[in-house]
C-alpha positions as CSV (number, residue, x, y, z in Angstrom):
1,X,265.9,74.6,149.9
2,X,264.3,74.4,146.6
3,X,260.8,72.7,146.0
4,X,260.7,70.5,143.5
5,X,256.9,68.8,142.6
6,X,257.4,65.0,141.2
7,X,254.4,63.9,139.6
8,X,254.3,60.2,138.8
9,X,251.7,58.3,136.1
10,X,250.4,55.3,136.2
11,X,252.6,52.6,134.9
12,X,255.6,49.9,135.9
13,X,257.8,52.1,135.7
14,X,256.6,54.2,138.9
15,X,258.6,52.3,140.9
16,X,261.6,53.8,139.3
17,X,260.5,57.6,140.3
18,X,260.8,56.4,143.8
19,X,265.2,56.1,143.2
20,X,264.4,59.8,141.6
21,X,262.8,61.0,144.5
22,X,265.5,59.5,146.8
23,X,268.3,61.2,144.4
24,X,265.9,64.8,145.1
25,X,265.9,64.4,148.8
26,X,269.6,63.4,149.1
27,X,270.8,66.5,147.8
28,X,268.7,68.7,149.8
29,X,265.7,69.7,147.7
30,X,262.2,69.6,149.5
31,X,260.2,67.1,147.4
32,X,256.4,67.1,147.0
33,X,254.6,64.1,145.5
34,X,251.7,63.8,142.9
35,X,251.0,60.9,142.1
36,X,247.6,60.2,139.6
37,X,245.1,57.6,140.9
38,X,246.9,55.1,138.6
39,X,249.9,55.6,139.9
40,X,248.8,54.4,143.2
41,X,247.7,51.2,141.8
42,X,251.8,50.8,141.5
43,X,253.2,52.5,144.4
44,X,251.2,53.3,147.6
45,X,250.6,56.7,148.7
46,X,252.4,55.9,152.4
47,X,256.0,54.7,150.2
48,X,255.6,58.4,148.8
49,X,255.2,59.9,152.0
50,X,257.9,57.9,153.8
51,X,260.4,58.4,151.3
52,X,259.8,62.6,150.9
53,X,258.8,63.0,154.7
54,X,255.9,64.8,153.2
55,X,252.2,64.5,153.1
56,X,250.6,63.1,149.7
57,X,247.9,64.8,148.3
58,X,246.6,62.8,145.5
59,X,243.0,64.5,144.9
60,X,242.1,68.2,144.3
61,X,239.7,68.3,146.9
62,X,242.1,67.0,149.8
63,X,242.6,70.1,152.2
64,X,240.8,72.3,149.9
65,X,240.9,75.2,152.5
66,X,244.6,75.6,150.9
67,X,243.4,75.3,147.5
68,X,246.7,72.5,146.5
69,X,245.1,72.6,142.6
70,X,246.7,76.2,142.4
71,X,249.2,76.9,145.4
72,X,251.6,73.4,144.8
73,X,251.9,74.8,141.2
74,X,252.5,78.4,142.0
75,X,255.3,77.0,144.8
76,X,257.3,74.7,142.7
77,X,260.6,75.8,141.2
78,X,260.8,72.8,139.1
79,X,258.1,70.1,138.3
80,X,259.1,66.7,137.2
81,X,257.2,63.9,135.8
82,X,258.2,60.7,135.4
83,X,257.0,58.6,134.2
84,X,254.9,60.9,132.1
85,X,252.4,58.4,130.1
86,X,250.8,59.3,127.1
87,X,247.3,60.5,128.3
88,X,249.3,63.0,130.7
89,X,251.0,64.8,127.6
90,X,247.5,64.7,125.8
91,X,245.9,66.0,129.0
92,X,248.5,68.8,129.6
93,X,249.3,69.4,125.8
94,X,245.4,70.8,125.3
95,X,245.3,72.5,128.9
96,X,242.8,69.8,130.7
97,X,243.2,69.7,134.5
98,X,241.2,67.1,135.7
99,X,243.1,65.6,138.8
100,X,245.6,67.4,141.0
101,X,249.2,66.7,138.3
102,X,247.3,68.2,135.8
103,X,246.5,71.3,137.8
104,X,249.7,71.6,139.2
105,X,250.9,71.5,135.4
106,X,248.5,74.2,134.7
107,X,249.3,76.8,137.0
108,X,253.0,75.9,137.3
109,X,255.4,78.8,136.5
110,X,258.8,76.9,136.8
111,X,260.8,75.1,134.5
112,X,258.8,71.1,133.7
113,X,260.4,68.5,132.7
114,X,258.9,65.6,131.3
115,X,260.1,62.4,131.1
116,X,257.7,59.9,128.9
117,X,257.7,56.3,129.1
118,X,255.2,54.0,126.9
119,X,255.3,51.4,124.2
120,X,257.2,52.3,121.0
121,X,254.0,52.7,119.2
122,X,252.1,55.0,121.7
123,X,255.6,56.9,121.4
124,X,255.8,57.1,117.8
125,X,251.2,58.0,116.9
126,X,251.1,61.0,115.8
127,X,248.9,62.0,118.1
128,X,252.0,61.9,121.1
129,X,254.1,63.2,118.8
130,X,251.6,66.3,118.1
131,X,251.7,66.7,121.8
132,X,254.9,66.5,122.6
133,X,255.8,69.3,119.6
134,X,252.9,71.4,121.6
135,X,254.3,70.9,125.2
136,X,258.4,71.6,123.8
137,X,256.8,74.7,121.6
138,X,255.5,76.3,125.1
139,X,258.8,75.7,126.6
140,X,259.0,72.4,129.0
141,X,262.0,69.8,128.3
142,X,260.1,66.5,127.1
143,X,262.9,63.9,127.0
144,X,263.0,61.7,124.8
145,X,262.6,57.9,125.9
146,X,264.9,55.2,126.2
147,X,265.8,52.1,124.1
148,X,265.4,48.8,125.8
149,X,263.4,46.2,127.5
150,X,259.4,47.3,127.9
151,X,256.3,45.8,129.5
152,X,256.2,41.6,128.8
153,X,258.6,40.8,126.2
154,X,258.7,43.8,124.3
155,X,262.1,45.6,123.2
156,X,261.8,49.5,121.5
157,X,261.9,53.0,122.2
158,X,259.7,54.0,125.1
159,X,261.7,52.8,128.0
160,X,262.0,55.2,131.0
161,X,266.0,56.5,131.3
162,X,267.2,55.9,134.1
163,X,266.8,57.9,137.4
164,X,270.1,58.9,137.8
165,X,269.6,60.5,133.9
166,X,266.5,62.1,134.8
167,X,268.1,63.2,138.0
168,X,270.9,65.1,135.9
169,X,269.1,66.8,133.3
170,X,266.8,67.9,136.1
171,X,269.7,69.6,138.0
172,X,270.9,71.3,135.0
173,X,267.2,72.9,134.1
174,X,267.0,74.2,138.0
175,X,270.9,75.9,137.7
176,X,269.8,77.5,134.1
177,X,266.8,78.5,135.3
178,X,263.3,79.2,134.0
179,X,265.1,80.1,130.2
180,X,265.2,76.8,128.1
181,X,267.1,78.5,124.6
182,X,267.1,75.0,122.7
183,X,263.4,74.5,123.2
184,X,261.9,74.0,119.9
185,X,265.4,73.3,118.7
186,X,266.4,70.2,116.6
187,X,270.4,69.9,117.2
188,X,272.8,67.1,115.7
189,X,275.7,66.2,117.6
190,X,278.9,63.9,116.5
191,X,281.2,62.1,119.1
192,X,283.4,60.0,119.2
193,X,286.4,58.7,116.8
194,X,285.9,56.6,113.3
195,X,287.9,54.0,112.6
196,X,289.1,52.6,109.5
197,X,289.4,48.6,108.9
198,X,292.7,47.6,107.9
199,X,291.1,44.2,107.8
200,X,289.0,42.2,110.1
201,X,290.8,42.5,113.4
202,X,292.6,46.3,112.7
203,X,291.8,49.7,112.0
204,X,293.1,53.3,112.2
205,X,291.6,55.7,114.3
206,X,292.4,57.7,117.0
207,X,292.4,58.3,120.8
208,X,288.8,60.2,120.7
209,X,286.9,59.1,123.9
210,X,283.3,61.2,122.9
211,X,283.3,62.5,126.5
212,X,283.0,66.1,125.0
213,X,280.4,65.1,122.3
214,X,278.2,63.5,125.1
215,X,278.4,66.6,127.5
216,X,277.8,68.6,124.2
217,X,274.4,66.2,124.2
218,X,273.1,66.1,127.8
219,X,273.3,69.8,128.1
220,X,270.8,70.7,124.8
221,X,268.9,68.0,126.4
222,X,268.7,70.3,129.5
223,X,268.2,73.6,127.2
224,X,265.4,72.0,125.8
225,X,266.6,70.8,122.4
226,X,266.0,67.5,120.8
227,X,268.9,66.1,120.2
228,X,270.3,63.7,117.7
229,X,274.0,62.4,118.8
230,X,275.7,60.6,116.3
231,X,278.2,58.1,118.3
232,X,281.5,57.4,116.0
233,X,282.8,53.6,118.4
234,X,282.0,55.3,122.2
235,X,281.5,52.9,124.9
236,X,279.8,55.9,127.4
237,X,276.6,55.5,129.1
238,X,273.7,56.7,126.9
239,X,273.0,60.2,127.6
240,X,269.3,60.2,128.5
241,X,267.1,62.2,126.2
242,X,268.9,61.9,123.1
243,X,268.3,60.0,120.1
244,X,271.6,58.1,119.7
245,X,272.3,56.9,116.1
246,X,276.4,54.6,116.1
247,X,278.4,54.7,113.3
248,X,281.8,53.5,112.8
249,X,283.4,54.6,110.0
250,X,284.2,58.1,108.6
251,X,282.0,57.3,105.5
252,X,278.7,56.0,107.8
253,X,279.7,59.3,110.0
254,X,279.1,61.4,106.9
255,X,276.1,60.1,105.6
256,X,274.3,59.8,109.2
257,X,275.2,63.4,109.8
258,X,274.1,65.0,106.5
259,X,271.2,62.8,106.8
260,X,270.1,64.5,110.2
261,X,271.5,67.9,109.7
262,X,268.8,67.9,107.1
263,X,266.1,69.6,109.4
264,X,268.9,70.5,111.8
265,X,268.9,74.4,113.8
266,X,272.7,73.5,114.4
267,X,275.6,70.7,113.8
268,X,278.1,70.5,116.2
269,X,280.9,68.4,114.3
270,X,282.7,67.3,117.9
271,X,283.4,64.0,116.3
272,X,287.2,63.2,115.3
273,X,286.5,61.4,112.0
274,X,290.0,59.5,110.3
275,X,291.6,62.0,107.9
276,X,292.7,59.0,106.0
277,X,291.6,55.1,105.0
278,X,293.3,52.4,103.5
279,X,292.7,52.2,99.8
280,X,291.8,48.4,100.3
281,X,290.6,46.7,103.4
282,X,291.9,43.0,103.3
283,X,289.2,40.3,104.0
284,X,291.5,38.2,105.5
285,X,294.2,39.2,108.7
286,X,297.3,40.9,107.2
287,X,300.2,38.6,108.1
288,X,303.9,38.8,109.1
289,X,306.1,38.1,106.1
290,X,308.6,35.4,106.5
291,X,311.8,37.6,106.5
292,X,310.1,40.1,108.8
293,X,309.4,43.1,105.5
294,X,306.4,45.0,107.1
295,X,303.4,45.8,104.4
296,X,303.2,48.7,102.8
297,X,299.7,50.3,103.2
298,X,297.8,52.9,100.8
299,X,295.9,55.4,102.1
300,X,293.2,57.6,100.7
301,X,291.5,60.7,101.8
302,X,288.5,60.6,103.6
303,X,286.1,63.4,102.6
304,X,285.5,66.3,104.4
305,X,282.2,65.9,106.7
306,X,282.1,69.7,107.8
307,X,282.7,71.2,104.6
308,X,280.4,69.3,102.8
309,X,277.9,70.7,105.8
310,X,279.0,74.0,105.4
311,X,278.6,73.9,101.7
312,X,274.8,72.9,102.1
313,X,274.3,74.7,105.0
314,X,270.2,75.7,105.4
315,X,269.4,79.3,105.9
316,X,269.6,79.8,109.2
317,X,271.5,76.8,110.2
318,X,274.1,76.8,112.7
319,X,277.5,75.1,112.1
320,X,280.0,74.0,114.8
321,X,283.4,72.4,113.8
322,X,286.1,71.4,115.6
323,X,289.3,71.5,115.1
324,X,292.3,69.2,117.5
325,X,295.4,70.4,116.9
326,X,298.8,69.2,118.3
327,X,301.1,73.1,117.1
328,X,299.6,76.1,115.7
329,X,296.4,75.8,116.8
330,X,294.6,79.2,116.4
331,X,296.5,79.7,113.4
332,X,295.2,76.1,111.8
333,X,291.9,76.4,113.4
334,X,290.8,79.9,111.9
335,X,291.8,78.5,108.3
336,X,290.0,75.7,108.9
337,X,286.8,78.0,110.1
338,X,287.1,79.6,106.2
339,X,287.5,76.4,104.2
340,X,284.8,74.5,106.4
341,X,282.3,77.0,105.8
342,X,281.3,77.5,109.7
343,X,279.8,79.5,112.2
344,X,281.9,78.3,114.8
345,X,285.1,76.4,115.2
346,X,286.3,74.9,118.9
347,X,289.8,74.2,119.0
348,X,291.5,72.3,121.6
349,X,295.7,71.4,121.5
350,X,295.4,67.5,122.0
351,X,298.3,64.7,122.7
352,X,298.5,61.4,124.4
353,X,297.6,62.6,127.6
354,X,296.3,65.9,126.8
355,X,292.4,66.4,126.5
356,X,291.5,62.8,124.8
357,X,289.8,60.3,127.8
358,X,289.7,63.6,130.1
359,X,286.3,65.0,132.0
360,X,288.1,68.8,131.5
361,X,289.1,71.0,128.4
362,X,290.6,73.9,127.6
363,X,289.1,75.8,124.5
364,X,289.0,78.8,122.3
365,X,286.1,79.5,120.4
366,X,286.2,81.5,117.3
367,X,283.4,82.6,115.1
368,X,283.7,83.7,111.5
369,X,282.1,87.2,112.5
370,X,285.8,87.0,114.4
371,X,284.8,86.4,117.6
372,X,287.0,85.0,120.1
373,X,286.1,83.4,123.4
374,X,288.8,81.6,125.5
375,X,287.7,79.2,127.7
376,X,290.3,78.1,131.1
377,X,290.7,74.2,132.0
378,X,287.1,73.7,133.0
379,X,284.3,70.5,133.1
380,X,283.5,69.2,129.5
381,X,279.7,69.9,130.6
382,X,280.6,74.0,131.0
383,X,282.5,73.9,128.0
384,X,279.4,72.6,126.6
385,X,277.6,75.1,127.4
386,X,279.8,78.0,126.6
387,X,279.4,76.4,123.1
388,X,275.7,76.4,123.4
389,X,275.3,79.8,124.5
390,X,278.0,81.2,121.3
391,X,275.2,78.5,119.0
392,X,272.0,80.6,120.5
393,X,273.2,84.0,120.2
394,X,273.5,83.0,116.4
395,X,270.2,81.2,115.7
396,X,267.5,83.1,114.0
397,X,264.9,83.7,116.3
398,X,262.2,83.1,113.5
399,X,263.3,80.3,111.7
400,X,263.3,76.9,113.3
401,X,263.2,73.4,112.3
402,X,261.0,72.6,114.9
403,X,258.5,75.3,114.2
404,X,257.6,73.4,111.0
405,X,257.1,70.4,113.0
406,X,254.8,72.2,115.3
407,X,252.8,73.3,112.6
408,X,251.9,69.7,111.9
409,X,251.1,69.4,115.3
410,X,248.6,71.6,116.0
411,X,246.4,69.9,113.4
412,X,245.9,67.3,115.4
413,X,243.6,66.9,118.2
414,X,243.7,62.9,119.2
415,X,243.6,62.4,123.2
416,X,244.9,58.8,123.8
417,X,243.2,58.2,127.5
418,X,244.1,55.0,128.3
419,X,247.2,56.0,131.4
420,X,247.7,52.1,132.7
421,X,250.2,49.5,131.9
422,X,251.2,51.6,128.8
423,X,255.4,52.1,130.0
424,X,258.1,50.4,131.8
């Protein structure tokens, strides 16, 4: 039975980590709870207790003969908080342990995850993004917050994900284990399928649901990356953690992408962008003639998003195409591998009911160095990570977008203390 520690900050949102612990129980891990004084301003310590069927301990000097400041750290195989408000990042960021979660923190040897919630602009000071850099530099997963409704009236980033999320990402940091390869990582990740207006009711596009471009997403999350997932018309859940940026067309695709690839570790291109566009969109719905002639349509070529990546390509950076082919597919794929410029290319054979809407794939990975990894009919989210694991064995361990933003960080030395009302 693994032991899992949830601690819990003081906020509205507390009364979300009580589904979390639920979805921790259910599944057969043993639970411990530590909540901050705050926190029990929200939830009581007896809710904790009857939902884990365990004792709460919520000070360090409660059954001291046991010394809980240093033995529920050293016990846990995975600590969770959430919600983790912004004084708790300061206060485990800079090492201070004054209550029993920031001990625990301290002497913890397990995989932490961290999910923050607060008001956009708590989110966005420097001073929590400083300390978030700090705690994803010494290798816990901070996730990043959601979009949506906060305390009173207020709409922005800073919203907690949802359990269920937190629940997920969780579970795939306790299979991996205590080795987080994205952490310090910034990723970019395309989904989805671009579509071209004809006019103002049509398009062109294609059958691209995202699925594998969202599984590509939640498991960086999980490996510790931050993640920005570039949505091309996807109607899928959020994935928690990610910084979601929607585009529609292939043009807003390209510019979104080469805007974020700019301080990017790796692309993964897992988007199916429209080859083609019509060379005019009409502003008005296109008709049926009287005697029945159907229009005849123009198309142009849409550029090419992953060569103009792997033309620009930062030393260091890590490019991922993919290539869906319908006949010849290794054959197609490797050329395309040598004109896009990439590390990596993912090739799939696709068809009407053949990969697109699907929660499997079946995939070959090739890498210019000629590598060649096939992959059986499997879950998107392993596929995922096979691709992962074939993107870290080409990173350069001493180069890192991150790293640059860490340096920043550890210039700055602002605590915000205030740990109440501050997240929903």
């Amino acid at each position: 039975m693994t032991e899992v520690v949830l601690g819990v900050c003081g906020g509205i949102a507390a009364y979300k980590a009580c589904e979390l612990l639920r979805l921790f129980t259910e599944s057969g891990h043993s639970v411990r709870v530590v909540p901050t004084a705050s926190a029990l301003k929200f939830v009581g310590a007896p809710t904790w207790a009857a939902l884990s069927g365990r004792p709460v301990a919520t000070e360090v000097w409660d059954d001291a003969h046991e010394v809980p400041h240093v033995r529920i750290g050293r016990n846990a195989e995975l600590v969770v908080v959430a919600p983790a408000t912004a004084d708790v990042l300061a206060r485990a960021a800079h090492g201070l342990a004054d209550d029993l979660l920031t001990n625990t923190l301290l002497t913890a040897t397990c995989p932490v995850v961290f999910a923050p919630a607060m008001h956009t602009e708590m989110w966005e000071h420097d001073a929590t993004r400083a300390n978030v850099a700090l705690l994803r530099a010494r290798g816990a997963v901070v996730i990043e917050p959601a979009v949506g409704r906060l305390t009173g009236a207020d709409t922005g980033k800073g919203r907690l994900p949802e359990p269920e999320q937190i629940f997920e990402i969780a579970r795939r940091v306790l299979r991996r284990g205590p080795t987080a390869d994205l952490i310090g990582r910034h990723v970019v990740v395309t989904a989805g399928g671009t579509r071209e207006p004809l006019d103002p009711v049509r398009f062109l596009g294609n059958r691209s649901s995202g699925k594998q471009g969202y599984a590509l997403a939640r498991t960086a999350v999980a490996r510790g990356a931050r993640v920005t997932l570039i949505a091309a018309n996807v109607t899928l859940p959020d994935p928690a953690g990610a910084d979601l940026v929607r585009v529609g067309t292939t043009e807003e695709l390209r510019q979104a992408t080469l805007a974020a690839a700019a301080d990017a570790d790796a692309v993964v291109m897992s988007a199916a962008p429209a080859d083609f566009r019509p060379a005019a969109r009409a502003d008005q719905k296109i008709k049926k003639s009287g005697d029945g002639t159907a229009p005849t349509l123009e198309l142009v070529t849409n550029p090419d998003i992953a060569a103009a990546l792997g033309a620009a390509k930062n030393p260091g950076q890590v490019l991922v195409a993919f290539a869906a082919e319908t006949h010849d597919a290794l054959p197609n794929a490797r050329a395309k591998l040598v004109r896009k410029r990439a590390d990596l290319i993912v090739v799939n054979e696709v068809g009407t009911d053949l990969v697109f809407g699907a929660d499997t794939n079946t995939v070959t990975i090739l890498g210019a160095d000629g590598s060649n990894v096939t992959l059986g009919e499997q879950p998107k989210d392993n596929v995922a990570d096979a691709v992962w694991d074939a993107v870290v064995a080409r990173l350069d361990p001493h180069v890192t977008a991150m790293g640059r933003v860490d340096g920043e960080a550890r210039a700055m030395t602002t605590l915000p203390r205030n740990e109440t009302l501050d997240e929903i």
